[in-house]
C-alpha positions in Angstrom: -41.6 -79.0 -28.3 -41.2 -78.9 -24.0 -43.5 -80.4 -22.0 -45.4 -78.6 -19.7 -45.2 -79.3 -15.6 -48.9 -79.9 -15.9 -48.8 -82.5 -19.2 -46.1 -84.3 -16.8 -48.1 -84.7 -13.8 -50.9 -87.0 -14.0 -54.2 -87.0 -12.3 -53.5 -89.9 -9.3 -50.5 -88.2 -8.6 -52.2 -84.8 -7.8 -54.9 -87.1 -6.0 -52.1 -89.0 -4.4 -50.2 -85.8 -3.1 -54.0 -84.2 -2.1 -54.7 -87.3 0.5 -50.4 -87.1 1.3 -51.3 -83.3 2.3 -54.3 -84.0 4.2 -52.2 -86.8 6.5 -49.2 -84.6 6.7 -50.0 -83.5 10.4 -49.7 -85.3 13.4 -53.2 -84.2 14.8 -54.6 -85.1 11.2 -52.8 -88.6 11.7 -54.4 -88.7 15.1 -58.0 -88.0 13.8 -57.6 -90.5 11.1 -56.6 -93.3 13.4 -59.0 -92.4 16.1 -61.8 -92.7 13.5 -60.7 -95.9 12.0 -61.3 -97.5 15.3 -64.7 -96.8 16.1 -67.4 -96.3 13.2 -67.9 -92.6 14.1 -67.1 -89.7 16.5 -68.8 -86.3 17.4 -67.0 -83.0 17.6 -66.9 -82.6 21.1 -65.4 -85.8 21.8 -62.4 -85.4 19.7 -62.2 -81.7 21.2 -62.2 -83.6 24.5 -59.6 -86.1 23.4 -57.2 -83.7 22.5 -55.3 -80.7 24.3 -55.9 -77.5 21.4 -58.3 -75.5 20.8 -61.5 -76.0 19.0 -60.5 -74.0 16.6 -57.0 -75.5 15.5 -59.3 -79.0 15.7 -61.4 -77.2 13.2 -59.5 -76.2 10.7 -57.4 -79.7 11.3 -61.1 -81.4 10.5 -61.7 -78.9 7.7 -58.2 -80.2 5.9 -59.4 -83.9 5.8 -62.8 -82.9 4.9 -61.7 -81.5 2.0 -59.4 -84.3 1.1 -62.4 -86.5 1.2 -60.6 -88.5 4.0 -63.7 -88.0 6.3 -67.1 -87.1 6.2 -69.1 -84.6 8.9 -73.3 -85.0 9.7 -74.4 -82.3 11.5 -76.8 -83.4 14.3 -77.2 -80.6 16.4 -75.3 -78.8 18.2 -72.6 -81.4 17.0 -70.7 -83.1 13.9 -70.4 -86.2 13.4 -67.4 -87.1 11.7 -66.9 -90.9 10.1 -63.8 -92.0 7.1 -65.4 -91.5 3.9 -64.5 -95.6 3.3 -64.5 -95.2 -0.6 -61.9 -92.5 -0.2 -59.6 -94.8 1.4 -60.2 -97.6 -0.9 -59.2 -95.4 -3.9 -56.6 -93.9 -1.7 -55.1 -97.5 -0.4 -55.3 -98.6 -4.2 -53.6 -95.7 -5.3 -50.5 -95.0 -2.9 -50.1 -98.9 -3.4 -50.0 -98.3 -7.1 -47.5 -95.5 -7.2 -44.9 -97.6 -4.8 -45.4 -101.1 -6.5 -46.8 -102.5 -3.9 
């Protein structure tokens, strides 16, 4: 009997490659750093810290969102976006596991 692509690939991997897709753009890479600096940051900051438009920021925001990577409040008429912390622990646990580290 073959195995099957999906019996092969276990479920860190996919969450491994999930978080390895989210950081897989500069800006994203950016964000990420930018945020692990300072507790939180609102919308119109970052749009103000970087030269694209809002909308490119958006969808760039909307990417790690959905990851889990970070985590967006609305408080009127912004967001404010913050790392989701137990994302990255399980993240940093697991990228560590899968390279031996």
């Amino acid at each position: 009997m073959s195995k099957n692509v999906k019996d092969t690939i276990t479920g860190e991997q996919r969450k491994i490659a999930r978080y390895a897709k989210a950081m897989g753009h500069p800006i994203r890479m950016y964000v990420l750093e930018l945020l692990s600096k300072q507790s939180c940051c609102y919308s119109g900051d970052l749009t103000d810290e970087l030269p694209i438009a809002k909308s490119t920021l958006s969808q760039h925001l909307k990417e790690l969102k959905e990851a889990g990577m970070i985590q967006g409040e609305i408080e009127a008429p912004k967001i404010r976006y913050c790392l989701n912390k137990e994302t990255w622990k399980e993240a940093k646990t697991l990228f560590k596991s899968i390279f031996n580290m």
